[in-house]
MOPAC internal coordinates of N, CA, C and O (Angstrom, degrees):
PM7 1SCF
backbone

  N    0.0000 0     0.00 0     0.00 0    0    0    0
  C    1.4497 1     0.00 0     0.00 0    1    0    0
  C    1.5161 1   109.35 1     0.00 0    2    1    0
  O    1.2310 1   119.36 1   -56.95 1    3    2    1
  N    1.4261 1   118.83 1   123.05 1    3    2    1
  C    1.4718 1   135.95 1  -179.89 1    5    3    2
  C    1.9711 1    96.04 1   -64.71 1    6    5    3
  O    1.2310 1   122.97 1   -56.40 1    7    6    5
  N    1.4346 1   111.92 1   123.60 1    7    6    5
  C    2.0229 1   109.94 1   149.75 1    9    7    6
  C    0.9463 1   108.94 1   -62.28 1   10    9    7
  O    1.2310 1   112.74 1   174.48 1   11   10    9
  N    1.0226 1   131.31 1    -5.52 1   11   10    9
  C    1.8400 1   123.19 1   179.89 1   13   11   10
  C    1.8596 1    96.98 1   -19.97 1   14   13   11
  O    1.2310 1   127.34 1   -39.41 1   15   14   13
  N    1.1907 1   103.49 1   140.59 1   15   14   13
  C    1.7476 1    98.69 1   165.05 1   17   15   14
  C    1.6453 1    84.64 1  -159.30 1   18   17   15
  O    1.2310 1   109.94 1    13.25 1   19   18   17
  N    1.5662 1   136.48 1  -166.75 1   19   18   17
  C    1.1636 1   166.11 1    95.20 1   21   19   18
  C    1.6171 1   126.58 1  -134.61 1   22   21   19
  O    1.2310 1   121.14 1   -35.19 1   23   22   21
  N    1.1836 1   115.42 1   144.81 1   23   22   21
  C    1.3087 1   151.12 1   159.14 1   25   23   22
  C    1.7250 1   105.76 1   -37.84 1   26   25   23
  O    1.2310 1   121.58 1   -87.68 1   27   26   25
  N    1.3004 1   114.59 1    92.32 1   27   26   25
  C    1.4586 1   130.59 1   150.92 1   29   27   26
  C    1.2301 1   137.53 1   -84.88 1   30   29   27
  O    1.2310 1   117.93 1   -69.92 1   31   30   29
  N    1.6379 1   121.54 1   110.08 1   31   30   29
  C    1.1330 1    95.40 1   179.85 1   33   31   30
  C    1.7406 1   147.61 1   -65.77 1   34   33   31
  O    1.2310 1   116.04 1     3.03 1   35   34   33
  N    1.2949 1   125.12 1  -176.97 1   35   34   33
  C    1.5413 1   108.96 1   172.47 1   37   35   34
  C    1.7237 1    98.04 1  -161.55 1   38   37   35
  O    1.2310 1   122.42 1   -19.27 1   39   38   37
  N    1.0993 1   112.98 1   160.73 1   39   38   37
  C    1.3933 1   129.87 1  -173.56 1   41   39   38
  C    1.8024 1   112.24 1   -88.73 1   42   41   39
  O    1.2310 1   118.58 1   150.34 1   43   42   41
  N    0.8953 1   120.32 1   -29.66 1   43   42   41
  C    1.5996 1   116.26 1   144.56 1   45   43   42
  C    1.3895 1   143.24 1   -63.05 1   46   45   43
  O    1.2310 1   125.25 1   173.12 1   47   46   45
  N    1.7241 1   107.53 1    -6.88 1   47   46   45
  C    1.4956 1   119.81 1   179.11 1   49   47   46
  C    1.8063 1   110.41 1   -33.83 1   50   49   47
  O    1.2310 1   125.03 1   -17.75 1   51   50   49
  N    1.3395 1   107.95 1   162.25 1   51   50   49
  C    1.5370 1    97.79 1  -177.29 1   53   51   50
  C    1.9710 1   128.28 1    17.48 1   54   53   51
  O    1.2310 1   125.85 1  -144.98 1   55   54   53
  N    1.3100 1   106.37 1    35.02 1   55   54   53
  C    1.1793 1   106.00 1   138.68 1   57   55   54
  C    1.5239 1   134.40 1  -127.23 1   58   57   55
  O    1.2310 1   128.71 1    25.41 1   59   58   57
  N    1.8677 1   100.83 1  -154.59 1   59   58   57
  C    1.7066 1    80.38 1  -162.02 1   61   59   58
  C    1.7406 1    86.59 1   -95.76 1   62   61   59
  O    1.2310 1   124.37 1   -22.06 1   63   62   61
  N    1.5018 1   109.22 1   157.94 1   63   62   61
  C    0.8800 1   121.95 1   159.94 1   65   63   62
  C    1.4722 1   138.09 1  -122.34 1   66   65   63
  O    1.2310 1   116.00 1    28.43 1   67   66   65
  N    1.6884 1   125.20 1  -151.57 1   67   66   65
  C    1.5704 1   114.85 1   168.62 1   69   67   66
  C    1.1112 1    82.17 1  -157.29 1   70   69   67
  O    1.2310 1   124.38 1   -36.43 1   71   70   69
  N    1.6952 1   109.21 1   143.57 1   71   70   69
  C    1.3256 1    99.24 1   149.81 1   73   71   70
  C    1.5572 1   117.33 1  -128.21 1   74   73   71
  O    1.2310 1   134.07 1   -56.11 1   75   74   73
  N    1.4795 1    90.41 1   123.89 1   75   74   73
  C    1.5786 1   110.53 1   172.03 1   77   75   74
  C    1.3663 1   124.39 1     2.31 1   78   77   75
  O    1.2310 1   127.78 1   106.15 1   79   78   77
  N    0.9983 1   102.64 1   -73.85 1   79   78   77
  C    1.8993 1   123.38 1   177.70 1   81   79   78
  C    1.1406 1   116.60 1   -50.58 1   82   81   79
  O    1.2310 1   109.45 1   134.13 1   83   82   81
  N    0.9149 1   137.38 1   -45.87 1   83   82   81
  C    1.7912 1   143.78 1   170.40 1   85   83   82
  C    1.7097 1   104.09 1   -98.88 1   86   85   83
  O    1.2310 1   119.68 1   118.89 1   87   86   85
  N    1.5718 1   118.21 1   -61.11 1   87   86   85
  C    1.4594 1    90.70 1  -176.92 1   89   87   86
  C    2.1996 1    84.12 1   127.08 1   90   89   87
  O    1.2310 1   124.42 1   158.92 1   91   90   89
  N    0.9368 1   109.13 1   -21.08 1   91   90   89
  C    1.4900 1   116.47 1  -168.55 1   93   91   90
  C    1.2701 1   113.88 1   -80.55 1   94   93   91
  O    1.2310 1   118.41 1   -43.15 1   95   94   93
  N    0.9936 1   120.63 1   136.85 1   95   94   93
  C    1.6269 1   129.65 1  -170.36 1   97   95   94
  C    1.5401 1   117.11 1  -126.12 1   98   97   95
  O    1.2310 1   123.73 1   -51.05 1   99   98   97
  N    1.5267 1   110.46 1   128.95 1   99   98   97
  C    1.3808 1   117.31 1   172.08 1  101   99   98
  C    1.1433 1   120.92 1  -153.71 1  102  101   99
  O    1.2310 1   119.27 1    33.57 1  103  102  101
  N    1.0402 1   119.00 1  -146.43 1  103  102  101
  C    1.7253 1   115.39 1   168.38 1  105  103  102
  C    1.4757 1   121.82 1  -130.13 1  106  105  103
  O    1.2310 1   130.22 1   -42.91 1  107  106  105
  N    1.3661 1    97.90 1   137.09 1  107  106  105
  C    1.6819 1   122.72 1  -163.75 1  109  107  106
  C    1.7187 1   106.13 1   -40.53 1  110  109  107
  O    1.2310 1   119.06 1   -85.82 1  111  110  109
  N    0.8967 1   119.39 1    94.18 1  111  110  109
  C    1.6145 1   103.20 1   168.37 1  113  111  110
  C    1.4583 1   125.79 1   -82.21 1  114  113  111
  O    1.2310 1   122.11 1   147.83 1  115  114  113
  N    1.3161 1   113.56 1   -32.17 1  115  114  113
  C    1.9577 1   117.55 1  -173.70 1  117  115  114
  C    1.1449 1    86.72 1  -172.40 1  118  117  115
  O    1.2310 1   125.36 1   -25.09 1  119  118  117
  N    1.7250 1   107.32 1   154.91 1  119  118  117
  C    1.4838 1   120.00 1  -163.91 1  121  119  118
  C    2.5603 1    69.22 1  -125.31 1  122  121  119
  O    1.2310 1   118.02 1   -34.87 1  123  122  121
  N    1.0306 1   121.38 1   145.13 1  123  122  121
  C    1.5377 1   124.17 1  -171.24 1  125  123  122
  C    1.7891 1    96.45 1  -121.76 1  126  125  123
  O    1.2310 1   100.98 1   -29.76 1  127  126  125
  N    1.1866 1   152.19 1   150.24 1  127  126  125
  C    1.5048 1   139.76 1   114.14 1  129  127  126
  C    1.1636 1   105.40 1   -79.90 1  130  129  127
  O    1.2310 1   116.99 1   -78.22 1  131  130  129
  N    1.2000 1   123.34 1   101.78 1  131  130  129
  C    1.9478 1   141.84 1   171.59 1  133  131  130
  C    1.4345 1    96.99 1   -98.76 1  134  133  131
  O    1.2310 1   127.66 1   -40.21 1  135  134  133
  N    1.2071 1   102.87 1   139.79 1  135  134  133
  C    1.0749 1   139.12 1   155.68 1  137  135  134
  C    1.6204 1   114.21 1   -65.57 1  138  137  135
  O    1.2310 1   117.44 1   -62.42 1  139  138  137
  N    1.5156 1   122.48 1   117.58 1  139  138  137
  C    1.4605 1   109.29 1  -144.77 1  141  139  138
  C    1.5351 1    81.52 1  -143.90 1  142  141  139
  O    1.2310 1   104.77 1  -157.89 1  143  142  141
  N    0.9708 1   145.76 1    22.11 1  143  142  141
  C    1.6643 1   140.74 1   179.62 1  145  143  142
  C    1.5574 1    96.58 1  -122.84 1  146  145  143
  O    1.2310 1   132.07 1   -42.86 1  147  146  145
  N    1.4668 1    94.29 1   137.14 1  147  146  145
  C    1.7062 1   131.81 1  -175.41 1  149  147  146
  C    1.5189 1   106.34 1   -85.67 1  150  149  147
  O    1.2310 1   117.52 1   168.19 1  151  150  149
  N    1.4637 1   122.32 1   -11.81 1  151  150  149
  C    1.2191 1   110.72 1  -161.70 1  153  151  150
  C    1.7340 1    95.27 1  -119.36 1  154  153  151
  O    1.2310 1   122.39 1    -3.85 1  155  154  153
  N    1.2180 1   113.02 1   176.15 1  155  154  153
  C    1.4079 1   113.12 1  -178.46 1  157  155  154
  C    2.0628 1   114.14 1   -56.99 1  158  157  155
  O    1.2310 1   130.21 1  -178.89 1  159  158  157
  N    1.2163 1    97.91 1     1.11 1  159  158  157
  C    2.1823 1    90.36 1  -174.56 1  161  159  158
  C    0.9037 1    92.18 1  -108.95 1  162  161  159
  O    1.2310 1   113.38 1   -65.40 1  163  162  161
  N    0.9860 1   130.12 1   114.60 1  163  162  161
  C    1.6057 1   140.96 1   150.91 1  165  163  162
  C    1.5841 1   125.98 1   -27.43 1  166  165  163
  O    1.2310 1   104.88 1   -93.51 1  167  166  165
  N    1.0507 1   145.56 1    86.49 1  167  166  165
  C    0.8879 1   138.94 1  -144.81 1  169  167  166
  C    2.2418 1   102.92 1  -136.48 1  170  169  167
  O    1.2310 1   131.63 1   -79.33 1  171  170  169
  N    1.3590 1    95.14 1   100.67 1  171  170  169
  C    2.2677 1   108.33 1  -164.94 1  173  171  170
  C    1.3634 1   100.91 1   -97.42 1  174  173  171
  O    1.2310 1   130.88 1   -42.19 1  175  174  173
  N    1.2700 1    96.61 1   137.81 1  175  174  173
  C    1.2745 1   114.62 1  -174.48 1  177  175  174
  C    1.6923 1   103.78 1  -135.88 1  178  177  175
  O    1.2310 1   117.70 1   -15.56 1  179  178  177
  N    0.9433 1   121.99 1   164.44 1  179  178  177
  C    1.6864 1   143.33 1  -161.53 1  181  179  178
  C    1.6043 1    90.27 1   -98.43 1  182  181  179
  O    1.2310 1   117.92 1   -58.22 1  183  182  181
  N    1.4477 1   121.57 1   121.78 1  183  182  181
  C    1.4985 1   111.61 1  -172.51 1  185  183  182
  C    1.8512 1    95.41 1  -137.99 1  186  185  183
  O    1.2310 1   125.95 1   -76.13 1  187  186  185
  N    1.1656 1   106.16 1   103.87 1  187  186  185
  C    1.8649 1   101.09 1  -179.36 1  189  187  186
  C    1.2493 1   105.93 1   -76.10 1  190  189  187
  O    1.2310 1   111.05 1   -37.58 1  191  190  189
  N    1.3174 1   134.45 1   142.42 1  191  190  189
  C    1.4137 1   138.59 1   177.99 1  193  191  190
  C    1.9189 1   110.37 1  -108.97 1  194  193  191
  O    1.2310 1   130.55 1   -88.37 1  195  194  193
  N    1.2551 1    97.26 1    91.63 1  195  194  193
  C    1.6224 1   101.22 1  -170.23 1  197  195  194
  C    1.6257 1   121.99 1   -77.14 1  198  197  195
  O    1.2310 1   108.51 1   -80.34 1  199  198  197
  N    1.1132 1   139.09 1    99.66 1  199  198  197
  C    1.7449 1   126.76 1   176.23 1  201  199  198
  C    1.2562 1   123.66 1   -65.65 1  202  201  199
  O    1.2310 1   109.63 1   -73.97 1  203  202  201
  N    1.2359 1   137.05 1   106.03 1  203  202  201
  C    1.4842 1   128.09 1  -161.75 1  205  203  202
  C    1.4348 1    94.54 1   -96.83 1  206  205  203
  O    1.2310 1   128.31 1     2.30 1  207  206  205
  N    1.6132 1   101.60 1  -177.70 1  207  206  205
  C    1.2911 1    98.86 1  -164.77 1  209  207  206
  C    1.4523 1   131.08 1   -71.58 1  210  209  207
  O    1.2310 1   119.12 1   162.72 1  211  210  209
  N    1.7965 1   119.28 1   -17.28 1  211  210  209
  C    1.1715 1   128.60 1   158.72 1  213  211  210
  C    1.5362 1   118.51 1   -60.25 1  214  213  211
  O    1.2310 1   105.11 1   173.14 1  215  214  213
  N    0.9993 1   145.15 1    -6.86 1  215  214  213
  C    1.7951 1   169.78 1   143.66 1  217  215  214
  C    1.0715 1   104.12 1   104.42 1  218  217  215
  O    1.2310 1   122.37 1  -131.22 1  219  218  217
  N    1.7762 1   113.07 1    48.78 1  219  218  217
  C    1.6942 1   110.48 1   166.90 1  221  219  218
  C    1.1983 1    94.52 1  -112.77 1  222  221  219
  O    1.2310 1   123.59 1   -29.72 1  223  222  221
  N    1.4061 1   110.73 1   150.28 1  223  222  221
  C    1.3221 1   129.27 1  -174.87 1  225  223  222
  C    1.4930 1   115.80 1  -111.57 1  226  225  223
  O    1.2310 1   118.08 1   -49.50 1  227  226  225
  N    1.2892 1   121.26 1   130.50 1  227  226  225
  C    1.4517 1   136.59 1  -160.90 1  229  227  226
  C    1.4843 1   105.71 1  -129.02 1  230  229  227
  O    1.2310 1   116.84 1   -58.59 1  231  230  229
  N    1.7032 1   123.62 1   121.41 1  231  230  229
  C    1.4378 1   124.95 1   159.34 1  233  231  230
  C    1.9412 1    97.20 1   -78.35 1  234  233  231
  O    1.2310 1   136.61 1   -26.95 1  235  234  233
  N    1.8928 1    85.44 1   153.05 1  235  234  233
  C    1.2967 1   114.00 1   146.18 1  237  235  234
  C    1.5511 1   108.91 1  -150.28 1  238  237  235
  O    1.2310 1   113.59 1     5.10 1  239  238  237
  N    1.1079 1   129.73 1  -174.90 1  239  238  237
  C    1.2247 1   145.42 1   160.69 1  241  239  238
  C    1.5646 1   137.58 1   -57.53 1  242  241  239
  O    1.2310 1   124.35 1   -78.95 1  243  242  241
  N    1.3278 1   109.25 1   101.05 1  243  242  241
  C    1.3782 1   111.11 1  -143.51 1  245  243  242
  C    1.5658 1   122.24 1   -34.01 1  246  245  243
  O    1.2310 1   127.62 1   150.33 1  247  246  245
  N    1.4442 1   102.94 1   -29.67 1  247  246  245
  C    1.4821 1   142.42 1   174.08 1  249  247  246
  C    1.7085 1   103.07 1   -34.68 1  250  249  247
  O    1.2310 1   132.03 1   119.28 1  251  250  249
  N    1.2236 1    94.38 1   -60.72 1  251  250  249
  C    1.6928 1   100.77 1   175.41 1  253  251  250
  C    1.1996 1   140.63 1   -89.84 1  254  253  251
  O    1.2310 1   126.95 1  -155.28 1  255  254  253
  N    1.9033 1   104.24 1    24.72 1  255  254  253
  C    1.6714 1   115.02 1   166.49 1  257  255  254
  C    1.4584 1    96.57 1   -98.39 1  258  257  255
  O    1.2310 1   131.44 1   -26.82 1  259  258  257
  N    1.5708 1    95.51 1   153.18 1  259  258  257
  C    1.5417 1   110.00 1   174.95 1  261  259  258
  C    1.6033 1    99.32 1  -155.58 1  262  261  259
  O    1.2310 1   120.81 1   -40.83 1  263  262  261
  N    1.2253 1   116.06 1   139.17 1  263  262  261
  C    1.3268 1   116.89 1  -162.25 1  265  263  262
  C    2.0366 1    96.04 1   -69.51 1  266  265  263
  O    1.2310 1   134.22 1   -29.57 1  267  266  265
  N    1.6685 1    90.10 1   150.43 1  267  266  265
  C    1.3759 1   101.50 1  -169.43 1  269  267  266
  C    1.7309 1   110.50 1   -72.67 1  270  269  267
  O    1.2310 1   119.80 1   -37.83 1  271  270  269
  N    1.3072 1   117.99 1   142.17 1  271  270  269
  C    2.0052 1   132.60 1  -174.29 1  273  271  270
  C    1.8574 1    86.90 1   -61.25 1  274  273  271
  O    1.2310 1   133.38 1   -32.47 1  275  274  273
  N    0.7839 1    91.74 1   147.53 1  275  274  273
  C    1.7274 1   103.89 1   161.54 1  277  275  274
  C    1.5108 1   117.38 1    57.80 1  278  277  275
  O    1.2310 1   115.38 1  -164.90 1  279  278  277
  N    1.4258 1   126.38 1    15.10 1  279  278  277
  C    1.0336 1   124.21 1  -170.75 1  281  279  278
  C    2.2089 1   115.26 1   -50.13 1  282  281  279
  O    1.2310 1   130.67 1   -56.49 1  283  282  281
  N    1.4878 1    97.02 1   123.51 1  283  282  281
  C    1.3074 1    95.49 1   173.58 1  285  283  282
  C    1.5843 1   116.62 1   -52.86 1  286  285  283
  O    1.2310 1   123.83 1   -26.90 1  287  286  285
  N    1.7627 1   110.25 1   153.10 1  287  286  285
  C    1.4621 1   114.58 1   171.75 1  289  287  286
  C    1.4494 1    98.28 1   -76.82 1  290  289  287
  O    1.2310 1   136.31 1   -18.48 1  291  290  289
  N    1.5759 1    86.02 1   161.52 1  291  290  289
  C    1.9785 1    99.37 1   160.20 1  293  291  290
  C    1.2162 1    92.81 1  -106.73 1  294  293  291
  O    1.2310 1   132.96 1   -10.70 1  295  294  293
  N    1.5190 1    92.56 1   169.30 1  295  294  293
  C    1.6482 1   113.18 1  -177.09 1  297  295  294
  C    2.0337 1   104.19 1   -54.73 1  298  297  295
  O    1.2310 1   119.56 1   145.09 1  299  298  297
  N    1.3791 1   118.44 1   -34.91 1  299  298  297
  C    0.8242 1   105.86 1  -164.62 1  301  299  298
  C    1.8352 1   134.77 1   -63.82 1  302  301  299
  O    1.2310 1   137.15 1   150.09 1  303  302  301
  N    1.7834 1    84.38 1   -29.91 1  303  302  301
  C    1.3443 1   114.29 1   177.08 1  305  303  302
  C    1.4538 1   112.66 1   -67.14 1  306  305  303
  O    1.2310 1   128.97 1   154.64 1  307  306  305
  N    1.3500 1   100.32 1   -25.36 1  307  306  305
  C    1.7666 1   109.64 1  -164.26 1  309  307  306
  C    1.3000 1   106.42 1   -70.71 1  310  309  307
  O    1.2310 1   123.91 1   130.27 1  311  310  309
  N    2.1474 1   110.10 1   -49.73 1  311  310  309
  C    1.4515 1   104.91 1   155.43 1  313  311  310
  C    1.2628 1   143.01 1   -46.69 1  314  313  311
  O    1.2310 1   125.83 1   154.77 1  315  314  313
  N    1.3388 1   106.40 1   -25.23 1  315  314  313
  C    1.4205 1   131.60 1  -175.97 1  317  315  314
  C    1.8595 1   111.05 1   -43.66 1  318  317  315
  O    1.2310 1   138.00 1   115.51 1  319  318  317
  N    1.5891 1    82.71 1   -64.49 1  319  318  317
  C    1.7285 1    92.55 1  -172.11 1  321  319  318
  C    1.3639 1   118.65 1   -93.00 1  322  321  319
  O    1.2310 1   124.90 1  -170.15 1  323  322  321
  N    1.5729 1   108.20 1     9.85 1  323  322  321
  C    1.6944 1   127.65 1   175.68 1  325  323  322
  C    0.9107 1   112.08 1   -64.29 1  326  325  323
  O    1.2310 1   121.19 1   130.33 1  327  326  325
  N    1.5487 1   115.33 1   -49.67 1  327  326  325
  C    1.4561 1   126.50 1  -153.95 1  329  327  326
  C    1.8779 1    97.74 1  -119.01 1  330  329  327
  O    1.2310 1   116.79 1  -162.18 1  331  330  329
  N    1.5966 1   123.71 1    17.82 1  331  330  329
  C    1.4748 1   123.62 1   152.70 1  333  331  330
  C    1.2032 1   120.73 1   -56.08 1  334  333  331
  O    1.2310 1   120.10 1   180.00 1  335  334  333

């Protein structure tokens, strides 16, 4: 099996997310195309690497992030609409 991997971007990077499949929510760390076949064909797939809130990090399939319901503001945003 080839490490082949690279770094894709995605528009959820460092935010919070969910993922579908479990229901678990964290924040986006790297969206990967890994190389995910055991046998000699190479066969890449889109692998999101999620940090939940205990700071272990879990792949699923990029397929099954969707940005997280209710995400808290940061302070920054809070100024944001203070001074609208």
């Amino acid at each position: 099996m080839s490490e082949c991997y690279e770094y894709v971007p995605h528009r959820l990077l460092r935010c919070r997310v969910r993922d579908i499949a479990s229901g678990v929510e964290g924040v986006l760390m790297a969206v990967i195309n890994e190389n995910v076949s055991d046998t000699g064909v190479e066969h890449g797939m889109e692998l999101a690497y999620i940090r939940n809130s205990t700071g272990r990090e879990f792949t699923t399939a990029v397929t099954n992030v969707e940005p997280a319901p209710d995400q808290p503001q940061t302070a920054a945003s809070r100024r944001d609409r203070r001074s609208a």
